[in-house]
N, C-alpha and C positions, 0 to 999 in steps of 0.2 A: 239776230235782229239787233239792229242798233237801238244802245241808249238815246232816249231821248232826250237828254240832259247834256249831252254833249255839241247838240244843234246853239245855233246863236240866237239869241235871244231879241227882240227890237225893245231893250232896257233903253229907256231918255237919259240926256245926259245929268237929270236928276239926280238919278242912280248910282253913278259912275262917281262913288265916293268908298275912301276906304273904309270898308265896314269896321268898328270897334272890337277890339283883340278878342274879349270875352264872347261876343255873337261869331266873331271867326274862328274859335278855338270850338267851342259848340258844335258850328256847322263841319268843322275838317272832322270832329268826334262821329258825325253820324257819317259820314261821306266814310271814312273808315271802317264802319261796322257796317258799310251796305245798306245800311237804313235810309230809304226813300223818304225825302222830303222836299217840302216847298216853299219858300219864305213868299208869305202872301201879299203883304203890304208892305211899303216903306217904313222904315224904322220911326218910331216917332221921340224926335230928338236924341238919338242916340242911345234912349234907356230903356226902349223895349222893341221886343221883336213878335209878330206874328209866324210861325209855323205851323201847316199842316202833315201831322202825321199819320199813317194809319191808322188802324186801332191795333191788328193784327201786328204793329210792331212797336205797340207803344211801352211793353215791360221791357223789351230790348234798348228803345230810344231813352229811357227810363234809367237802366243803368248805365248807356252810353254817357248820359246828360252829369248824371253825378258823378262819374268819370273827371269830365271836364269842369266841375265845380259848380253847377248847377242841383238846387235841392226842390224839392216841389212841396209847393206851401197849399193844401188840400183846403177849397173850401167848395163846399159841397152846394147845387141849385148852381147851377154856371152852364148848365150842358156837358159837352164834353169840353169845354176850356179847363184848361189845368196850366197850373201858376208854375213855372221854375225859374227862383232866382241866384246870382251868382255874386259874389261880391266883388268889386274892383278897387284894389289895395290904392292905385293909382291917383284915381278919380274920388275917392271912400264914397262910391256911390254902390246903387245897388242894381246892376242891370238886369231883366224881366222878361222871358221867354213864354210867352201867349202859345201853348202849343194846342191845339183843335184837335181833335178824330172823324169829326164830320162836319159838315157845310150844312147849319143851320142856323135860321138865322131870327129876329124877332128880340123885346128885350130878355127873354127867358128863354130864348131858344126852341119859340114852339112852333116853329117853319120847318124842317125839315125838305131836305131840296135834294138830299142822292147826291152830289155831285162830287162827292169828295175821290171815290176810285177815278171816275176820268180825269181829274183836274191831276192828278200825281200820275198817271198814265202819259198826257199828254205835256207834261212840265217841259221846259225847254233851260238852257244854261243861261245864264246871266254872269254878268262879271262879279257879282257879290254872291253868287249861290241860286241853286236853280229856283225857277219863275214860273207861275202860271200862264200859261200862254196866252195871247196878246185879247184871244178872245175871251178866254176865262177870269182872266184878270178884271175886264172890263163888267160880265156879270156879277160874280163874284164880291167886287167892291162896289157895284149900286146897290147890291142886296146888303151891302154891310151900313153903309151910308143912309139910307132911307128905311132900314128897318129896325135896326141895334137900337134905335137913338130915337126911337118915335117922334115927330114932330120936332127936332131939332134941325138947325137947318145945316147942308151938308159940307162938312170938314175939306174935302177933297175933290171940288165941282170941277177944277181945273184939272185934276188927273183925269176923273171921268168924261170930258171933253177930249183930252188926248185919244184915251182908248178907246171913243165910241168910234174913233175911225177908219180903227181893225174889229169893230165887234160885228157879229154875224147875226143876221136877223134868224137864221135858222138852225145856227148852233145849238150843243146840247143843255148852255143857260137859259139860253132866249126858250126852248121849248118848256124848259119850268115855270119860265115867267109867264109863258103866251096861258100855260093853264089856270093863271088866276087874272089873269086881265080883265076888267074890264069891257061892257059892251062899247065900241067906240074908240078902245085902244089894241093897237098892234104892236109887234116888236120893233117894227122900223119908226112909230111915232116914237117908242120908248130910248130907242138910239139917237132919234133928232133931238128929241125933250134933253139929254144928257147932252149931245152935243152943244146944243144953245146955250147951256149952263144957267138957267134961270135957276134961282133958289127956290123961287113960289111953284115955280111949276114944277122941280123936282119935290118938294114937299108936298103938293097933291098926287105926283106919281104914287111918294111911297103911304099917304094913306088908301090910296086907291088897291094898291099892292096888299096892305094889310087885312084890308076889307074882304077881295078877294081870297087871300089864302083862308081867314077863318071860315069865309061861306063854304070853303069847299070843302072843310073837316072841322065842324066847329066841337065835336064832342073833345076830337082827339085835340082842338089847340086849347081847351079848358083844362086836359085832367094836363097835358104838362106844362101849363101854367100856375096849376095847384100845385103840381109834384114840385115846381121852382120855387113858389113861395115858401113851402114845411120846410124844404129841405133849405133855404137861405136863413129862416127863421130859427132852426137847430141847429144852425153853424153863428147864429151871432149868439145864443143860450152859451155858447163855447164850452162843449162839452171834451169830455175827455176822449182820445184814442182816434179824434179826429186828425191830428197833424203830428209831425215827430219833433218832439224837442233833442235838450241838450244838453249833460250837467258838464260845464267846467272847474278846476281848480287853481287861483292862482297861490302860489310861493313864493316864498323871497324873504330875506332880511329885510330888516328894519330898514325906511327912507327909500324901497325899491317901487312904492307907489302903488300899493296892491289895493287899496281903497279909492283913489282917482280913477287906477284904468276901470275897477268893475264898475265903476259911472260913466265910461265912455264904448265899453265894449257892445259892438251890437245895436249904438245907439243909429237911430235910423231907419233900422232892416224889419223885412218885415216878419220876423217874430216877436212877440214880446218878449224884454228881459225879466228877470225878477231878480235879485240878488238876496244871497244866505247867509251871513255870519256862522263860518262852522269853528271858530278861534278854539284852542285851547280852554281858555279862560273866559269869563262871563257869566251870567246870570247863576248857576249855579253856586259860583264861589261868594257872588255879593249876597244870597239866600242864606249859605252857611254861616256867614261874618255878620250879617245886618250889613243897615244900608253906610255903615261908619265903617266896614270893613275890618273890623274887630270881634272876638270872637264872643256869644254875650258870655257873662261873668255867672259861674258855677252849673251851665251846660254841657254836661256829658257828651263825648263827640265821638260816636261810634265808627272805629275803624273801616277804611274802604267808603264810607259813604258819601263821600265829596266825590269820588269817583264814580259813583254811581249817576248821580245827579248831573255828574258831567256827562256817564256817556246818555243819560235820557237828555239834556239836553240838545246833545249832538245828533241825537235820532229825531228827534222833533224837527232840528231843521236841517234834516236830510230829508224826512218826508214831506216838509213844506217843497222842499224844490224834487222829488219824486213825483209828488200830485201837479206839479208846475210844469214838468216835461210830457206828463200826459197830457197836457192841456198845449202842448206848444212851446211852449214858450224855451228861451234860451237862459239857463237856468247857471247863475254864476256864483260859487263861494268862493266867499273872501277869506280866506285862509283856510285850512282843513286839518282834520288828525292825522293828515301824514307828518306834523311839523312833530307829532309827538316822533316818530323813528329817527328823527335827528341825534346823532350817540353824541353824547354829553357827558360819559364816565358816571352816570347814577348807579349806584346799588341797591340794594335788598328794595325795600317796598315802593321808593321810587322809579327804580326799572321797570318794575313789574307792570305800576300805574301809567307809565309811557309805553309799555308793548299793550297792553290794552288799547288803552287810546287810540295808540296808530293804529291799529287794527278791528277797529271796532265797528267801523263804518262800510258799504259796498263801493269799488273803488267809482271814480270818477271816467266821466265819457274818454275826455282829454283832459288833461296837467300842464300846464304852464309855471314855470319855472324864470321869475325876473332876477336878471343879474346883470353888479352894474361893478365897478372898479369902488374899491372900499374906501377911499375919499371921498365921492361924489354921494354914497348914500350916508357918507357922517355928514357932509355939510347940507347935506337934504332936512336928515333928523339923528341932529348930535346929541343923544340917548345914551349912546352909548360909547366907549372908547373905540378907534378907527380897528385895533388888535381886533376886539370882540365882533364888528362886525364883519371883519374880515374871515375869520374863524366860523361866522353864519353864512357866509358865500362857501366857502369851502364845503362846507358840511351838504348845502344846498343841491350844491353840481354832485358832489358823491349821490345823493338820493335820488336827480333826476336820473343817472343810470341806472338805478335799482328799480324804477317806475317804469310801467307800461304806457304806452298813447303821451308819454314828454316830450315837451320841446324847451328849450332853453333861449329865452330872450333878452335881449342887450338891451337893456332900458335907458341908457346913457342917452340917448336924444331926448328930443321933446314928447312930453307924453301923447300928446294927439298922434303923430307918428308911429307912437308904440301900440297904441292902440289900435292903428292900421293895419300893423302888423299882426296883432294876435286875433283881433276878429277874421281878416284870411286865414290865420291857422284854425281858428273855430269852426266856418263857416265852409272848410275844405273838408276836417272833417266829416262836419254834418252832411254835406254833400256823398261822400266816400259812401257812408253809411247807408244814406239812402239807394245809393247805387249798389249797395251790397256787396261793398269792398272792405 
């Protein structure tokens, strides 16, 4: 039997635009894995895409999806839509993959309509990735138009005009719709009504449509109505173990910008950031000395316990960004106790208190590693002589190969730039991972 994905599709010349690299690298990811899908609507401005996929293939399209750099951002009361977004170094946008498992429809998804197996049965090829066929298309997007959006009036009157004039009064949409119609309305008024493209009169179609569907299952459009609300109301409570976070580390000498990028990393996307100061030094040391940094006068200072204090406060805000990645969010320290493994020729209790340190902590998701030519970061922040921090790049790159999940960045450009750069390295691995790579 032939695919039917291979047949030509009656796609308008709408359509016939080159789809954007990330929605094309997506769809060649599932075209590859054999994974049957549909792209249901026209992209809207570039930044997101509708797909339906099975359900039966949706942990496969799942790890497909994070494959290609797509991460899925879980929020729970949506029906079966599920969010996966990707980032684009290029654009520093964030493109949006709307993937479905069933054809329902309402603002809570409490319509249910079955249509979703034929509508991937009967898909046909398109030149941007295959299509719902010309009839499905056309129910399909009245029921998204006049129902999603109650009482709004419709985004796409003018698509819906094109297609009512391949839609079938007796197709397998039209017989969903013919069952909540209306006394007084048929499927062919409902193809004219579309056709003419009045907005008034599609806005009474789809209250007409709503009225209908609840009459004819009002128990069941109440409880997953309820079930939409709890379940929207305990994802805005933003509880933990709902969505996957992400802890990164950045490194670097002095002048390499490790406090600028964690204020631009992520900014945008849609996880929250939070950022950690995991430094060496801080709070602990100004505790020991007072707040003049001096030690007070005839205070006993018990061996070890500046160490100590450091590494509680190193645990403190490891577990502020632990509790932060359960929650989502995209969890970024600004320095970390690896800077303690940096060899520096210490001895006896100084060694000891820097092999502590760097290892004191559970490693980081991903490590980032900025490095830039040791002039550029003296005339950034002249601290210290160009020898010394040339001697901290060196040291630097040794560590990033002793480290797991490194990558090494050229910060020499403009920061916004660099920041491009390491939120794609972030945000590929957060993808990887969700994909189970």
């Amino acid at each position: 039997m032939n695919d039917p994905t291979d047949q030509d599709s009656p796609i308008d010349a709408e359509d016939r635009t080159d789809i954007p690299e990330p929605f094309a690298r997506a769809g060649q990811a599932l075209d590859d894995a054999g994974i049957r899908w549909v792209r249901l609507r026209d992209r809207g401005g570039g930044t997101e895409d509708d797909l339906l996929i099975l359900p039966a293939d949706l942990a496969a399209a799942r790890a497909v999806l994070g494959g290609a750099g797509f991460h899925e951002v879980r929020h729970p009361g949506r029906g079966s839509h599920r969010a996966f977004f990707g980032y684009d170094e290029a654009t520093d946008g964030w493109p949006k993959l709307d993937v479905v498992t069933r054809l329902d429809f309402g603002r809570w998804q409490e319509w249910p309509t079955g249509l979703a197996e034929g509508v991937v049965a009967r898909r046909e090829r398109g030149p941007d990735g295959p299509r719902p066929a010309s009839d499905d298309a056309f129910w399909t997007l009245l029921l998204h138009e006049l129902l999603d959006r109650p009482g709004a009036m419709p985004r796409r009157a003018d698509r819906l005009r094109e297609l009512a004039a391949s839609a079938l009064p007796d197709g397998p949409g039209s017989h969903v719709v013919a069952g909540v119609l209306p006394s007084g309305w048929s499927t062919d008024r409902v193809i004219a009504t579309a056709a003419a493209g009045d907005p008034d009169a599609l806005r009474g179609l789809g209250r007409a449509l709503a009225a209908g569907w609840t009459r004819r299952a009002p128990m069941a459009t109440r409880r997953r109505r309820l079930v939409a609300r709890l379940r929207r109301r305990m994802d805005a409570a933003d509880p933990p173990f709902i969505r996957r976070g992400l802890t990164v580390a950045l490194l670097g000498p002095d002048g390499a910008g490790k406090s600028s990028l964690s204020e631009r990393l992520g900014a945008g996307g849609p996880l929250r950031v939070r950022r950690v100061y995991l430094g060496l030094y801080g709070g602990s040391r100004r505790t020991a000395r007072g707040a003049s940094g001096a030690r007070p006068a005839g205070r006993f200072r018990l061996p070890g316990l500046g160490t100590v204090r450091r590494v509680a406060a190193m645990w403190r805000g490891w577990l502020v960004g632990a509790v932060g990645v359960r929650r989502g969010r995209l969890v970024v320290f600004d320095r970390h106790p690896y800077d303690a493994r940096l060899a520096d020729g210490g001895r006896g209790p100084r060694r000891i208190r820097r092999a502590i340190l760097g290892h004191a902590l559970p490693a980081p998701d991903v490590v980032i590693v900025l490095d830039a030519p040791a002039e550029l970061l003296f005339a950034r922040k002249p601290e210290h002589p160009v020898e010394r921090i040339e001697d901290q790049r060196r040291r630097y790159l040794a560590l990033a190969r002793d480290l797991p999940a490194t990558a090494v960045v050229d910060v020499s450009g403009p920061l916004d730039e660099i920041a491009r750069r390491i939120t794609a390295i972030v945000w590929g691995a957060l993808a990887a991972q969700g994909g189970g790579r």
